[in-house]
N, C-alpha and C positions, 0 to 999 in steps of 0.2 A: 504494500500500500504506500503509495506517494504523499509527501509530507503534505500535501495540498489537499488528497484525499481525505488522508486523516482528518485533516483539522474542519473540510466540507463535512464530515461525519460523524464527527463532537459537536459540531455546531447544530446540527439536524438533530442529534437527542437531547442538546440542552432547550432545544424550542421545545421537543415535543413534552418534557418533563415540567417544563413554566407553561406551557398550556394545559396538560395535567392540574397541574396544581391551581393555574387562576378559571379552571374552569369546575373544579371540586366538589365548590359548594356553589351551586346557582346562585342562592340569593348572593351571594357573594363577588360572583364573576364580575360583573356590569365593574367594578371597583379596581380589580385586577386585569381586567382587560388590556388597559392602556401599559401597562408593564409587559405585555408583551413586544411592544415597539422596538428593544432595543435587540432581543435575541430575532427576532425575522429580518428584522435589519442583517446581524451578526449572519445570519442561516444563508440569505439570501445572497451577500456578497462573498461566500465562503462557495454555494455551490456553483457562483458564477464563474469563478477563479478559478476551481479544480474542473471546469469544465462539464458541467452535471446536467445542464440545460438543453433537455429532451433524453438525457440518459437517465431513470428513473430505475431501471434494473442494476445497473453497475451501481450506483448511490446503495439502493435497498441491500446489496446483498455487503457493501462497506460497512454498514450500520448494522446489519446482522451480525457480521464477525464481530464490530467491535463490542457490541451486549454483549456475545457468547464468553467473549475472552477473559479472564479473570483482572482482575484491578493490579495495575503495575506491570501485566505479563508482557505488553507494547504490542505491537502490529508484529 
């Protein structure tokens, strides 16, 4: 995995984990929403970079290895 990849690939689970979370409690979200602003920002100019744009299978299965892999084990 290319350093470029990686980091398109951290940045795709760190959105999907802050949209997890600001979306958790309903009543809640409406408040947590706009904190999403800065990881889609982060997500978006990360998969721009690594070149991800219309690649949607190469991204998914980046972000699958990188869950499966244990914390610290690296690419």
């Amino acid at each position: 995995m290319r350093k470029d990849e990686l980091a398109a690939a951290q940045a795709y689970v760190r959105l999907l984990q802050a949209t997890r979370a600001a979306l958790s409690d309903p009543e809640d979200a409406p408040l947590y929403l706009p904190l999403l602003t800065s990881p889609m920002e982060e997500a978006d100019g990360a998969l721009r970079s690594a070149g991800f744009s219309g690649n949607e299978t190469r991204l998914f299965e980046l972000v699958d290895s990188l869950r499966s892999s244990p914390p610290g084990g690296g690419p």
